[in-house]
Structures are given as structure tokens and as C-alpha cells.
C-alpha positions in Angstrom: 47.7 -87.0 43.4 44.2 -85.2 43.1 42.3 -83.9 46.4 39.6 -85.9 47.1 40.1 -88.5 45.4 40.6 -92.0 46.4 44.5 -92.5 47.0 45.2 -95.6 49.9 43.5 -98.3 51.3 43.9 -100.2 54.4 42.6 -103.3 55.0 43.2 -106.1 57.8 44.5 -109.5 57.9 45.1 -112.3 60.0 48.0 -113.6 58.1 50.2 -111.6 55.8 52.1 -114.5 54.4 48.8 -116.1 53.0 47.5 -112.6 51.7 50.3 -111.7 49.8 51.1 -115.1 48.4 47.0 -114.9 47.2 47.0 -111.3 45.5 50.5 -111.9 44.0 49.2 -115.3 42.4 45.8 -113.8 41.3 46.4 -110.7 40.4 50.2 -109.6 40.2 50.0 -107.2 43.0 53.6 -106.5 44.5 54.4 -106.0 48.0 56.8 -104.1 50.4 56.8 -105.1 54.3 56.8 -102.6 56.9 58.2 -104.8 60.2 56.2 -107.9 61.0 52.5 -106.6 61.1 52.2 -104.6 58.0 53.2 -104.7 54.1 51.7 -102.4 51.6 50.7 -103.3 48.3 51.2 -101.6 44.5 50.5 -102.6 41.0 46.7 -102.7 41.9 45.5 -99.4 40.6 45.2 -97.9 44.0 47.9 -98.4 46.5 47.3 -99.5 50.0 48.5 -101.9 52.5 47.2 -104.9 55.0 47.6 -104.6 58.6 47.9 -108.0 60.9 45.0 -108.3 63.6 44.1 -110.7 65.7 40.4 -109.7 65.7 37.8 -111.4 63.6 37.6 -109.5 60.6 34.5 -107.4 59.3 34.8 -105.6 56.1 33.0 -102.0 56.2 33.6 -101.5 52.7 33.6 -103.5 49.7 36.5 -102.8 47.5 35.8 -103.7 43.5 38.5 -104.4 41.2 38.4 -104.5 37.0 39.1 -107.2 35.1 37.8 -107.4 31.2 37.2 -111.7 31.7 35.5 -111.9 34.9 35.3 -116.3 33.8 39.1 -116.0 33.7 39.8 -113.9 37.0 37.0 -115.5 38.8 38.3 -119.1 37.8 41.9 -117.5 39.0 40.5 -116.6 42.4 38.8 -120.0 43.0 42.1 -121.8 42.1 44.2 -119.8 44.2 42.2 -120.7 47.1 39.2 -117.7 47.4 35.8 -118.6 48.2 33.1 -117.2 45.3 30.4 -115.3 48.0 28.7 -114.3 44.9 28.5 -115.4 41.6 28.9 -113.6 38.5 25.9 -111.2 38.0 24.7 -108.2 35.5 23.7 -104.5 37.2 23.9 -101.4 34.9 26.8 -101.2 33.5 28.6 -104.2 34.0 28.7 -107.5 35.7 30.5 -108.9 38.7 31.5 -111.4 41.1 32.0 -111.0 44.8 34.8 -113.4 46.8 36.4 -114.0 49.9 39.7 -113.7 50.3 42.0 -116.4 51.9 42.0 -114.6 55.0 38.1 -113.2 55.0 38.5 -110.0 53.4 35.3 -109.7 51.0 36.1 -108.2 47.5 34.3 -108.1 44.2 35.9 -107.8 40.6 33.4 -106.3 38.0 33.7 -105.7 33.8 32.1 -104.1 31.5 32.4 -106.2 29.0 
């Protein structure tokens, strides 16, 4: 691990059943459960976890994945039930996509291809 540098991230959920079963589907991720209102993910590049809540759920950051066929992953995503917020579009360096996931947490995945 390097100071300073991005190492965890948390997110919430309003059920971790659904989460897991999207992000394992799409993207391979793997998860461990801590007791009923947590499990924390791996196999993503950055390690983190989701956290079960109740509340409505607000994203204060916007957490960008890679993928090198954004047409593949974002097809992936639609079929294992995300909602496309934005569709695939060009900025320097790359292009992206931006989607919901089954539970509300907004995410884009970007390329550089």
C-alpha cells in the first residue's frame, strides 16, 4: 500500500443480494460478507465494500471503472439489469459510459481505446 493513494471504497446499498449478484455477473468482482448489513468486494482493482441502508441513496462520488470494449461491458451492464444514465461519449483521453446500478449506485466505465 502507498500513502495517499486511493486504497478502499465504501459505498451503500439497499440490497446486498441484488448488488453482488449484479457486479459478480458483469464484472467478476468477488465478495466476502461481514454479518447481514455488509460484504466487501475484491477482484475490482480497488478493494471496498457495500454497506446496507435504508435511506435513499445519493452518490457523492462517481466511481469509474476500465474496460478496453466499452460496446461489450456496456451491453453487459444493460443485460444484467443496469440502467445506461449516459451513453457512451468521447472527452480527452478516452470515452465512457455512465449507469446505474441495480440498486441506484451511479458508476461510469471509461476506455481508452
Amino acid at each position: 500500500m502507498t500513502n495517499n493513494h486511493i486504497n478502499y471504497i465504501e459505498l451503500y446499498t439497499n440490497d446486498i443480494p441484488a448488488v453482488k449478484n449484479f457486479y459478480t455477473q458483469a464484472f467478476q468482482w468477488e465478495f466476502t460478507d461481514y454479518g447481514p448489513s455488509y460484504t466487501a468486494f475484491s477482484k475490482s482493482g480497488l478493494e471496498g465494500g457495500f454497506e446496507l441502508t435504508n435511506t435513499k441513496i445519493t452518490n457523492g462520488a462517481l466511481v469509474v471503472l476500465y474496460h478496453n470494449n466499452l460496446e461489450h461491458i456496456k451491453q453487459k451492464v444493460i443485460e444484467c439489469n443496469g440502467t445506461i444514465t449516459r451513453d457512451i461519449f468521447s472527452f480527452p483521453g478516452g470515452r465512457r459510459f455512465q449507469f446505474l446500478d441495480p440498486t441506484g449506485n451511479e458508476l461510469a466505465v471509461w476506455s481508452d481505446q
